[in-house]
C-alpha positions as CSV (number, residue, x, y, z in Angstrom):
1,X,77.1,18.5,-18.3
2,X,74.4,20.0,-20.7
3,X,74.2,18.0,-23.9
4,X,76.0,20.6,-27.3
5,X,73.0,22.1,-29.2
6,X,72.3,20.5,-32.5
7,X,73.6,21.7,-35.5
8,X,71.4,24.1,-38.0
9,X,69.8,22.8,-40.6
10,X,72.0,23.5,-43.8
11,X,70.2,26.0,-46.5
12,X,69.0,24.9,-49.6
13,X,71.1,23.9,-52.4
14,X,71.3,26.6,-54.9
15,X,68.7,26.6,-57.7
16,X,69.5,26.7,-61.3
17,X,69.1,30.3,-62.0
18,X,70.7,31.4,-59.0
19,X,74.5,32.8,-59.2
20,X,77.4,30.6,-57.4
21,X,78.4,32.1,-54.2
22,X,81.2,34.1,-53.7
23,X,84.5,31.9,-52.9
24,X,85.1,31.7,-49.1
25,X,88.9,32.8,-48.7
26,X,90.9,30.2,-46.3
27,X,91.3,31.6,-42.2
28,X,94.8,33.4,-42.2
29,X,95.2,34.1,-45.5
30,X,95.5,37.8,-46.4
31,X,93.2,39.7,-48.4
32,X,93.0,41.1,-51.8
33,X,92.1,45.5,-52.0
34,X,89.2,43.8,-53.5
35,X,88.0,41.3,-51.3
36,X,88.5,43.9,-48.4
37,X,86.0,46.3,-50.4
38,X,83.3,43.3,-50.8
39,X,83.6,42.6,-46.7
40,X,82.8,46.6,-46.4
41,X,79.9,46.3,-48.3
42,X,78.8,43.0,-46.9
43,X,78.8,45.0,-43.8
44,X,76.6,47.7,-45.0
45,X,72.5,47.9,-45.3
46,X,71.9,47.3,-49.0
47,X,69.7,50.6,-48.9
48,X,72.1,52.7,-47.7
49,X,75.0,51.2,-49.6
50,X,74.7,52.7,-53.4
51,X,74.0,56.4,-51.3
52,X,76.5,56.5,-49.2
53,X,79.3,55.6,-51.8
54,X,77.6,58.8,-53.9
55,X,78.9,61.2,-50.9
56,X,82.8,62.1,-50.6
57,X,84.3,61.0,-47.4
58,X,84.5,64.2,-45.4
59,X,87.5,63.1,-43.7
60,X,89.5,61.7,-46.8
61,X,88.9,65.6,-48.3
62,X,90.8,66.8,-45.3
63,X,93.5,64.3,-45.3
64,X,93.4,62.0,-42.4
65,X,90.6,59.0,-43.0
66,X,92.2,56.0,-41.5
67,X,89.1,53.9,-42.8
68,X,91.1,52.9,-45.7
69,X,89.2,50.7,-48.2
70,X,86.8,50.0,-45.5
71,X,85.0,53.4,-45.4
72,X,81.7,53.1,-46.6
73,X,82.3,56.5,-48.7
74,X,83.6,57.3,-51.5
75,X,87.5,58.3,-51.9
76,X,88.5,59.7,-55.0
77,X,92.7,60.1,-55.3
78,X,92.4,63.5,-57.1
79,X,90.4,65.0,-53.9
80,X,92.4,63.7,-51.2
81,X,93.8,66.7,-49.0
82,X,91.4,69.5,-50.8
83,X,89.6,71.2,-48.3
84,X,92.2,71.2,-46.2
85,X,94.9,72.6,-48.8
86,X,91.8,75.3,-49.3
87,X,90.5,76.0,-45.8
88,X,94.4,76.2,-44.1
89,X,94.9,77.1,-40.5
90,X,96.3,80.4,-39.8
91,X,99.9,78.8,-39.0
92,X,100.3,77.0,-41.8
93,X,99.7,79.5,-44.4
94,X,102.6,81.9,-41.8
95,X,104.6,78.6,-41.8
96,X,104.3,78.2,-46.0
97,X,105.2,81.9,-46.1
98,X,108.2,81.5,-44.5
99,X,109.2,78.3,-45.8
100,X,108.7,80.4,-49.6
101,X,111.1,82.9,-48.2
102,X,114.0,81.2,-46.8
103,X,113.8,79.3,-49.9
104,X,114.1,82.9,-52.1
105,X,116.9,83.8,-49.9
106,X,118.8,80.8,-49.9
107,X,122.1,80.8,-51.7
108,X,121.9,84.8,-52.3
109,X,124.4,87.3,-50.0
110,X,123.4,88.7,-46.4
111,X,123.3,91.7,-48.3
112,X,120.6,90.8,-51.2
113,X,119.0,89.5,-48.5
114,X,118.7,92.3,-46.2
115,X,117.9,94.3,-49.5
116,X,114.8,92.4,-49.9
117,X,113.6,92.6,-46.3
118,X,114.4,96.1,-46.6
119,X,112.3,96.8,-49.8
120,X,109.6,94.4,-48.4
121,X,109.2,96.0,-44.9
122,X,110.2,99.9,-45.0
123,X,108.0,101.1,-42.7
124,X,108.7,98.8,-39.9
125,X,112.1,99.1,-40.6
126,X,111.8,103.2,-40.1
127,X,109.4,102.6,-37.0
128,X,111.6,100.2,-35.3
129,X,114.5,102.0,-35.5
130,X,118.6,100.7,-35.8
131,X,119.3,98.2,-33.7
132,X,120.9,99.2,-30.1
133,X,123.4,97.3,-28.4
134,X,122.4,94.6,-26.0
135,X,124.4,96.4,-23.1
136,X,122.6,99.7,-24.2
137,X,119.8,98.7,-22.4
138,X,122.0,96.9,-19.1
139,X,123.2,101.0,-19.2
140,X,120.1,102.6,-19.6
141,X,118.6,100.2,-16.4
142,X,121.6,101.4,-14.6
143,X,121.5,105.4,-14.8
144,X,117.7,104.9,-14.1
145,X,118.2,102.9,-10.9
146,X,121.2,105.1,-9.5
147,X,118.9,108.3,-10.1
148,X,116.1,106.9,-8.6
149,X,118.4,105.7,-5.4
150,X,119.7,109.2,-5.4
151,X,116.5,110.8,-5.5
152,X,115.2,108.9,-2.8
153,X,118.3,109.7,-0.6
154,X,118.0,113.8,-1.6
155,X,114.2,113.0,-0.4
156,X,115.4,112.0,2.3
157,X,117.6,113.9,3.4
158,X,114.9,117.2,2.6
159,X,112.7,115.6,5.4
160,X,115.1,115.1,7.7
161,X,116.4,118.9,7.3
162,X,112.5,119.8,7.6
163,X,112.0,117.5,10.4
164,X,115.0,119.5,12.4
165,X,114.3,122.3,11.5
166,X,110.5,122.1,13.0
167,X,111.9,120.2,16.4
168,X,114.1,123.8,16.6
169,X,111.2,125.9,16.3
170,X,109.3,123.2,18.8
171,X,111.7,123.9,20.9
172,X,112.0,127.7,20.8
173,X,108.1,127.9,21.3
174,X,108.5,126.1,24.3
175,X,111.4,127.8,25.9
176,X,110.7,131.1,27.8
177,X,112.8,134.3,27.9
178,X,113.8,134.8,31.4
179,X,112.6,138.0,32.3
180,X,109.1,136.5,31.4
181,X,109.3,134.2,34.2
182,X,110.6,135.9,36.6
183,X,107.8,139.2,35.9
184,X,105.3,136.3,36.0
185,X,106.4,135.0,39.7
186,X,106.2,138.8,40.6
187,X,102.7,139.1,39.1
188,X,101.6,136.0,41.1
189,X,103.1,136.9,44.5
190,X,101.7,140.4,44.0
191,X,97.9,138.6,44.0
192,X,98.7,136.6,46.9
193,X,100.4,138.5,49.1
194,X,98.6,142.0,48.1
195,X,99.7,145.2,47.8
196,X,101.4,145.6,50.8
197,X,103.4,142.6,51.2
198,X,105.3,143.4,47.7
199,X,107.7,145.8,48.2
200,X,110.2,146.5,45.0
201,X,113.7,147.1,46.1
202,X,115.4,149.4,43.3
203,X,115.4,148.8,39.8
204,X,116.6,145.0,40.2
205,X,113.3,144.1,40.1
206,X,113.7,141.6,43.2
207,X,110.6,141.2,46.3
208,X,110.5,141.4,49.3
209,X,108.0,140.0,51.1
210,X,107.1,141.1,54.5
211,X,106.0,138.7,57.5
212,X,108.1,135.8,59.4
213,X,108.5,132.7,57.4
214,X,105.5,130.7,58.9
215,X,103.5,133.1,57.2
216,X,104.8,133.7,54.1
217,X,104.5,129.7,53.5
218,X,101.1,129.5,54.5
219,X,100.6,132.8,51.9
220,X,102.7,130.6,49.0
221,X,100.8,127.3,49.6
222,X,97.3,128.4,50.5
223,X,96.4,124.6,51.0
224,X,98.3,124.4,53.8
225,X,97.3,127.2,55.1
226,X,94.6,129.9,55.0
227,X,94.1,131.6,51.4
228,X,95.5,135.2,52.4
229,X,94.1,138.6,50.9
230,X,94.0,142.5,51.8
231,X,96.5,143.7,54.5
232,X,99.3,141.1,55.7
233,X,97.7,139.4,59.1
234,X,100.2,138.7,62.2
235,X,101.7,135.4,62.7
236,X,100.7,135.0,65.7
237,X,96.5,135.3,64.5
238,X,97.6,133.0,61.5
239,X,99.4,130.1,64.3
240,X,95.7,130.9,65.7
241,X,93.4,129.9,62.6
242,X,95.9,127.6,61.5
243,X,95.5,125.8,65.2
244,X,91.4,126.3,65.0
245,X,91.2,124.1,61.5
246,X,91.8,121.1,64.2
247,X,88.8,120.0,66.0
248,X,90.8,117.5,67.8
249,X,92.8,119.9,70.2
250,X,90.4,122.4,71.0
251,X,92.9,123.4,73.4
252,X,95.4,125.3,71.3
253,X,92.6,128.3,70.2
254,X,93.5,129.7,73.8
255,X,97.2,129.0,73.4
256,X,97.6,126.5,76.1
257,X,99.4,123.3,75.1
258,X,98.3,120.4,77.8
259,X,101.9,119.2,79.5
């Protein structure tokens, strides 16, 4: 173990002149306001000591130092709270309003009372109105939302009328008188068949078109057959041309069909 480290060398008596030094107070024992003012100075530079107790504590002018005695400015009773009684927040001076007039009203009639709010506020009283019923409102929110539901319904409902109504006409456009299709089928067998094939019977309008029935289908589907025009050709020359579009039985031009 290291040997303790020797012991200071004790100061130098006091001299004659010198003053007696101030009495040591005893550990645990509590301190005097006065003796806890000479430890916060003790603390302090001497050269900034005298000019710092010359300045007010900023904080002890608004109220709320917690340095006590030990704050190394100075604290005078009658400024305590100053600036801050001067300089007040917005909701204090609204909160020392109100506090001033509950305490005018106290004790006096609702009446007297209402009086003076009246007198003190009559344009805001005019602009605001009387008061309405709370379930004035819950009515007014009602009648709004069964208009609007009803609106939307009659909204509605005009589309869907519109909506039918174009389908009709749609509809109509599409559809056909039928006479129309029937003078249309005439016009197209008269282009096929020619002049001669169409022979009108009457006044019922009906055709009647010439030839055996081999050769009015190949004239009503010319891609089966030949594409007919002028005067109506024989069957038998149309079995003929009909037979020649085969160049696999070369046979049947001359009408002979091997056994």
């Amino acid at each position: 173990l290291k040997s303790p480290r020797p012991a200071r060398p004790l100061p130098p008596g006091p001299t004659a002149g010198a003053a007696a030094p101030e009495p040591v107070p005893a550990p645990g024992m509590p301190l005097s306001r006065a003796e806890r003012r000479a430890a916060a100075r003790a603390k302090l530079p001497p050269s900034d000591d005298e000019e710092l107790r010359d300045k007010d504590c900023v904080f002890w002018l608004l109220g709320v130092c917690r340095n006590g005695d030990f704050c190394p400015r100075k604290h005078d009773p009658e400024k305590q709270g100053i600036e801050r009684k001067q300089n007040k927040s917005k909701d204090e001076r609204v909160r020392e309003k109100l506090a001033e007039r509950n305490a005018s009203t106290k004790g006096k009639p609702a009446e007297a009372s209402n009086k003076e709010a009246a007198d003190r506020e009559p344009a805001q009283q005019k602009q605001r109105g009387p008061r309405k019923h709370p379930g004035h409102w819950r009515k007014q929110r009602r009648e709004a939302e069964a208009k609007r539901l009803a609106d939307e319904e009659e909204e509605a409902a005009r589309f869907r009328r519109w909506a039918g109504k174009t389908a009709k006409q749609k509809l109509k456009g599409r559809r056909e008188h039928p006479g129309h299709g029937r003078k249309r089928a005439e016009e197209e067998d008269a282009e096929t068949l020619g002049a001669r094939g169409a022979q009108r019977q009457g006044s019922s309008g009906k055709i009647s078109k010439g030839g055996s029935g081999r050769a009015r289908r190949g004239a009503e589907e010319p891609e089966r057959g030949l594409a007919l025009s002028g005067p109506a050709i024989p069957s038998s020359t149309v079995r003929m041309s009909m037979s020649l579009q085969s160049p696999l039985q070369p046979w049947a031009a001359f009408g002979q069909v091997p056994s």
